[in-house]
N, C-alpha and C positions, 0 to 999 in steps of 0.2 A: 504493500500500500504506500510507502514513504519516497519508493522510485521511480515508480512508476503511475504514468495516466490509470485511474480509477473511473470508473464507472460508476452514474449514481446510484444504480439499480441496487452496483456490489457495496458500495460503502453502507447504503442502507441496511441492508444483510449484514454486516460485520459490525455496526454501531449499535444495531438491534438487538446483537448477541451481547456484545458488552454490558451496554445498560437491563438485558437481563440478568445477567450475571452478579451486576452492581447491585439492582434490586433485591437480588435475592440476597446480600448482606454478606455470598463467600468471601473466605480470607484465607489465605492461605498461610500455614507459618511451620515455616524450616525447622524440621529437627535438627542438632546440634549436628548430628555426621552427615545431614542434608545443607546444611551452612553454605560449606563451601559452592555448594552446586547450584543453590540458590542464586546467588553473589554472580556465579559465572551467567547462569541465564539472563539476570537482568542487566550485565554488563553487555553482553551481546542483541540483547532487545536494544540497547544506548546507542549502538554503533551501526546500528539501520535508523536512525532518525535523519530527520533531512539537514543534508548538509557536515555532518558527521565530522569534527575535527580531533584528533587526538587531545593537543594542548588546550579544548575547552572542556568546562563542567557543564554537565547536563542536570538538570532536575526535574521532576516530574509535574508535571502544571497541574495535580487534583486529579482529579476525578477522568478530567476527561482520558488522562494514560499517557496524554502525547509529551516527549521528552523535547526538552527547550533548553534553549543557554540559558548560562546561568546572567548574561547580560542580555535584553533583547533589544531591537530598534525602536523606539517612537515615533511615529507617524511625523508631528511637527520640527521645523525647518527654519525655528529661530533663528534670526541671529546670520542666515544663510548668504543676505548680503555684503557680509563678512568676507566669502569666501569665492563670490561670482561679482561679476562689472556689474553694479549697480549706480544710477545718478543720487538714488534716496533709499529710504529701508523697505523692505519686501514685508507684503504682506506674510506672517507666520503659521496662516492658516488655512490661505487659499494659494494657488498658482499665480503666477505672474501675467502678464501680458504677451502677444507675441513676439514683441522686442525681445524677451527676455527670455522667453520658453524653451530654444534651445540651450543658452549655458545652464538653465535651472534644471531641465533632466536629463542635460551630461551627468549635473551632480549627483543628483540622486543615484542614478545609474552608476556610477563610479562609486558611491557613502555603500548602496546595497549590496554591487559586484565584493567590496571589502567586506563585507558581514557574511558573507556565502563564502569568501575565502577563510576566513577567522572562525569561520566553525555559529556563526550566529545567525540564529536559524526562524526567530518569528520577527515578526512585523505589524504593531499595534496600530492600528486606522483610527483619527481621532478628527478628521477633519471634515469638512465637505467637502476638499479638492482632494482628501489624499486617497480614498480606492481607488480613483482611476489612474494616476499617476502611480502610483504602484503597480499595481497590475499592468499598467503599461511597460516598467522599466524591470518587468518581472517576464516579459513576453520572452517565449521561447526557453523559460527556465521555472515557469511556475514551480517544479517540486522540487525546488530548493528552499524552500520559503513554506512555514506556516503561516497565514494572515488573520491576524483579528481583527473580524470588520465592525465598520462603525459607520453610518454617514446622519449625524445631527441632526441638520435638516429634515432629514426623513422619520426620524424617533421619537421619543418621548417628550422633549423640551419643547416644539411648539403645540399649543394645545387642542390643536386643530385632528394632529395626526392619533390622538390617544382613546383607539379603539383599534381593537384588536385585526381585523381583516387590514384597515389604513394601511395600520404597521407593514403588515406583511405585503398587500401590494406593494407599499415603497420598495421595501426590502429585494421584493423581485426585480422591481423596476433598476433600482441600484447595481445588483449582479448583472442586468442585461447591461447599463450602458459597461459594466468593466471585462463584458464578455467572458464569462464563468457561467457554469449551471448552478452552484453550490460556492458555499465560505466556510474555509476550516472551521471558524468559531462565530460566529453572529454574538456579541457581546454589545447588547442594545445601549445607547446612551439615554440616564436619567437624567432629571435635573442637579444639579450639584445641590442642594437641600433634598433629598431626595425624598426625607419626611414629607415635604409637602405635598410630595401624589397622593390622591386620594387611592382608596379602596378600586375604585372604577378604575383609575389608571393602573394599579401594580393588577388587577386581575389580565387588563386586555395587555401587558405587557407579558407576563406570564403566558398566557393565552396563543401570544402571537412566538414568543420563544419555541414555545410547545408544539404550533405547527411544522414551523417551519423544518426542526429536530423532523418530527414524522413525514413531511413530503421532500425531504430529500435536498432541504434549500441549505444547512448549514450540519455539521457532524458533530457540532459541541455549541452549547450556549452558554452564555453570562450577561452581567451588566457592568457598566461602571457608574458609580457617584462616589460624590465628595461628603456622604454622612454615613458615620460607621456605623452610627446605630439604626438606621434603615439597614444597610448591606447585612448587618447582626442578625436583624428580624428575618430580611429575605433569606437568610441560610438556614435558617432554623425553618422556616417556613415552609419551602420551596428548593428541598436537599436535591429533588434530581433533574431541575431546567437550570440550577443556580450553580453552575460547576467549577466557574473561573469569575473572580471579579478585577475591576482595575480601581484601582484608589492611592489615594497619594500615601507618601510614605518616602521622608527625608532624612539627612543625618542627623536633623536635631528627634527624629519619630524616638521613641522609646515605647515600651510592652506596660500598657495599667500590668499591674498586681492582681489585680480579681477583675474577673466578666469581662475581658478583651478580647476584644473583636477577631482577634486573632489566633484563641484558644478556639471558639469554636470554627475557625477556616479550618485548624489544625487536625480538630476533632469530627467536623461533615466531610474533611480531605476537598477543601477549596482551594483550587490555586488563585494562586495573589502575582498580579504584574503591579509593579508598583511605580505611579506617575511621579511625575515632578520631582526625581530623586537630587537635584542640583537647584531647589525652592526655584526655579523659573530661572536660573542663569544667576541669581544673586546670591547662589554662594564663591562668583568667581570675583575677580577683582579687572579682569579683562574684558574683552569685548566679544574675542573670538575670533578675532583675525588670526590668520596662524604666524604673522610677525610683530605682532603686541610684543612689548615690555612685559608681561604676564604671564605668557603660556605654559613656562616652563611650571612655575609655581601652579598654576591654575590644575594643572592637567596633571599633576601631584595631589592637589584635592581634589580632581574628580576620581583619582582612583582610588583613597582614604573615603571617601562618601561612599562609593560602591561596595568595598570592602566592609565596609561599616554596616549598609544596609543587608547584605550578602552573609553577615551574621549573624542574621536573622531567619530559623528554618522556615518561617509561617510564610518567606518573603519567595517564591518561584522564583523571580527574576525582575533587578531595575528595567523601567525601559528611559533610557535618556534620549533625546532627541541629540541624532549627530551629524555633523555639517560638512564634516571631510571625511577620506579614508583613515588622514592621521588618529584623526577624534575615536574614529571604530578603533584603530589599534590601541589606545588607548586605554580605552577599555577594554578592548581582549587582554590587556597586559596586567588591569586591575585582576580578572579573575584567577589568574595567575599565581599572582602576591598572595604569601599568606594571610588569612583574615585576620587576626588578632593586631589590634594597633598597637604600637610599644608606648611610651608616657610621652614622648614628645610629638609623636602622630598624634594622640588623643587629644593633646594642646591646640597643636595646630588645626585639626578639624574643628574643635569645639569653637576657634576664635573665629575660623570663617563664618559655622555654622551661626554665630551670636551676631557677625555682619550682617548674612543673610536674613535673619531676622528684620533686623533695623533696616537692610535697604528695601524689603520687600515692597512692589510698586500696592497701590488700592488698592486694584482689585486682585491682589494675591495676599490680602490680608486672611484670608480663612485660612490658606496654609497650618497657622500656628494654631488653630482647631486639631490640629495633627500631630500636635508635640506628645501627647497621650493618647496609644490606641488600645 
């Protein structure tokens, strides 16, 4: 399944067996002189995932089985004027103009060719430009790449779309324009208060997750928002549409003590991609140019933040948004590094992470909603 073009008829057939299997609550657990063989199987189950690198760590994203870096891609493109001819800043959320369209999906295409070499293997959709430019710079290589889709516009947050069929026509409508039949992970975007859906909304979200899983439009669902304790309820809730969620989670995040959000990910087996692992670029003191006064120091804390978060089991995988191939190496090189920071790491992250607080722009003040999860 991981090499090759799938059929949707067969993935149905093989996802259906899974989630029976899940339903039925097997476990399986190694006798001691079964250990070792244990170990060997799922080490070789690692090494058929897409994209496959020796020098990366894989982790298992929940529920759904599929094995991902232990660093993945984010969708957004911050900052990316940075690193292509621009006259002003690039919008971060949608594509450019046609001026610009060719240097902006050389990049991509070069930031992803780099994440396919480094062994990094999914790809979080968080935009309304970014499935089709992905899937476009993914053309002729799709299974390389797991994708988690997302297009905003089409989901939860305008209040138009929030009943259950809306959803899923969009949804299809989405996978037509990016030419797919199917999306590894359909992971629907809520509102960032995510308390504030009513009853009506989380059922036709539910609803529409739940279709689309049975007619063959996505092989794994989740959600993402910015309230943990929405995402808390929705797992407790809703243990087999709720399989993977996205939510933020930085180096200043730390684990509540009792009832965290992240005991029960650990305990439904939720995988967690975790956003804005660099608080929106202000824990850097750079720009992101790759010939800043900065980069060096900069990209020494980006790999202390990953390492940081990456200590965390409840965490799958950061996904930082990257703007060069440099930036992916970067990061390949963080998982690398041993986790544990020595006293003078822990100084140093702690003093950027206390910057990134204080620089944090408005509307990235709920961030710090996230210092306790």
């Amino acid at each position: 399944m991981h090499h090759q073009r799938v059929s949707r008829r067969l993935f149905i057939r093989d996802t259906a067996a899974t989630a029976a299997v899940t339903a039925a609550g097997a476990t399986i657990v190694a006798a001691p002189d079964s250990a070792q063989a244990a170990a060997e199987e799922v080490a070789a189950e690692v090494k058929k995932t897409r994209s496959y690198h020796p020098d990366m760590e894989y982790r298992r994203l929940g529920k759904t089985g599929l094995w991902v870096s232990a660093v993945c891609l984010g969708g957004h493109w911050k900052r990316i004027d940075k690193v292509i001819p621009a006259d002003g800043p690039l919008d971060a959320y949608n594509a450019p103009g046609e001026d610009l369209m060719g240097p902006f999906l050389k990049n991509r295409y070069d930031v992803v060719s780099r994440c396919i070499e480094v062994g990094i293997n999914l790809i979080d959709l968080a935009g309304d430009s970014e499935p089709e430019v992905y899937y476009k710079v993914l053309e002729g290589r799709r299974d390389a790449m797991y994708l988690a889709y997302s297009h905003p516009r089409s989901e939860l947050r305008p209040p138009e779309n929030r009943q259950a069929d809306k959803l899923l026509e969009l949804f299809k409508a989405g996978l037509k324009r990016c030419h797919v039949e199917y999306a590894d992970i359909w992971r629907l975007m809520a509102l960032e208060r995510g308390g504030r859906h009513s009853e009506a909304d989380v059922e036709a979200m539910i609803t529409a997750l739940d279709k689309a899983r049975q007619q063959g439009l996505c092989r794994f669902t989740g959600l993402s928002t910015h309230d943990r304790t929405w995402a808390k309820m929705l797992m407790e809730t809703y243990p087999d549409i709720v399989q993977m969620i996205c939510v933020p989670y930085t180096s200043n995040t730390k684990t509540l003590p009792e009832d965290s959000m992240l005991d029960t990910a650990r305990k439904l087996d939720v995988g967690i991609l975790g956003i804005k692992p660099f608080a929106s670029n202000s824990l850097f003191k750079g720009d992101g140019s790759p010939d800043g006064p900065h980069v060096e120091e900069d990209n020494r804390i980006a790999r202390m933040a990953l390492r940081y978060i990456l200590g965390n089991p409840a965490i799958t995988a950061p996904i930082p948004g990257l703007i060069s191939p440099a930036q992916v190496d970067n990061a390949a090189r963080a998982v690398k590094e041993r986790r544990q920071l020595d006293l003078a790491e822990q100084a140093e992250l702690q003093q950027a992470s206390q910057r990134a607080w204080a620089c944090l722009p408005g509307n990235y003040q709920w961030l710090k909603d996230w210092e306790y999860v």
